[in-house]
N, C-alpha and C positions, 0 to 999 in steps of 0.2 A: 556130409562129405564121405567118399565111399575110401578111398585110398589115401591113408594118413600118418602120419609117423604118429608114437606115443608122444603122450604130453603128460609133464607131470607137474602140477601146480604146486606148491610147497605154501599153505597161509599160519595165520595164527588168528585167535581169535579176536572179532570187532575188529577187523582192522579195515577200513575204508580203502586202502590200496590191493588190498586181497580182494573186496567185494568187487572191486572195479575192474578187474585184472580178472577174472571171473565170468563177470558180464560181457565185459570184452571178446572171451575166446568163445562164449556160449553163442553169443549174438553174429560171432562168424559160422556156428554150428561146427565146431571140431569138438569132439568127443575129447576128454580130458579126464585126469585122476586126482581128484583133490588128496592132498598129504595133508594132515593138520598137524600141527606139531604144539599142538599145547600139552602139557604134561609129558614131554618130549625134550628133559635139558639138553641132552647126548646129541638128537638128533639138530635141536635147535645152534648148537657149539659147531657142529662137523658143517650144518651151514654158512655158520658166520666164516668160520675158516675156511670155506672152499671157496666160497662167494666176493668174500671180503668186505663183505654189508654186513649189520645187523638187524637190517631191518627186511620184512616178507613182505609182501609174496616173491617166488623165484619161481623161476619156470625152467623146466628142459624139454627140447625136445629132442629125441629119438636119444636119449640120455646124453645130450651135449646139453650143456649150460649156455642158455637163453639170456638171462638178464630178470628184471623187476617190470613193474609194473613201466618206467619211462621206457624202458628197452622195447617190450611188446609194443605200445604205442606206439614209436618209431616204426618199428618193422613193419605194422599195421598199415600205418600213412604215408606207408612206401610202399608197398603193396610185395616185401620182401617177406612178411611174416605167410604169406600165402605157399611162397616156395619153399620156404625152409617146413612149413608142415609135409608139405607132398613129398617132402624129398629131394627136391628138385636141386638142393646147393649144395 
């Protein structure tokens, strides 16, 4: 994809909804930033607080807050996850 907003994946480690959440954006070919946040409390606390989960993966794009792993899959299977990459919403 040539023309795309950032994406920023936020996972922790072994976690099955990061790896899937992962696959997910690779397998639509959007270029993405993985953030790990293991050995990251600070970082891992200012997600839970901003998020209101404590659990990862999170995603933003074009630094708007995306959602988790059901969030992208929704957007996905609505073909809404395509616009909000381009920009387009």
């Amino acid at each position: 994809m040539i023309n795309q907003q950032e994406i920023q994946l936020y996972v922790s480690h072994r976690s099955w909804r990061c790896w899937r959440t992962r696959r997910l954006l690779a397998r639509r070919g959007y270029r993405f930033e993985v953030v790990d946040t293991r050995g990251d409390s600070q970082l891992r606390s200012w997600l839970a607080h901003f998020s209101g989960r404590k659990t990862l993966p999170y995603v933003f794009i074009d630094h708007r807050p995306v959602g988790g792993l059901g969030e992208i899959s929704s957007l996905e299977r609505s073909g809404a996850l395509e616009y909000l990459v381009r920009g387009e919403v």
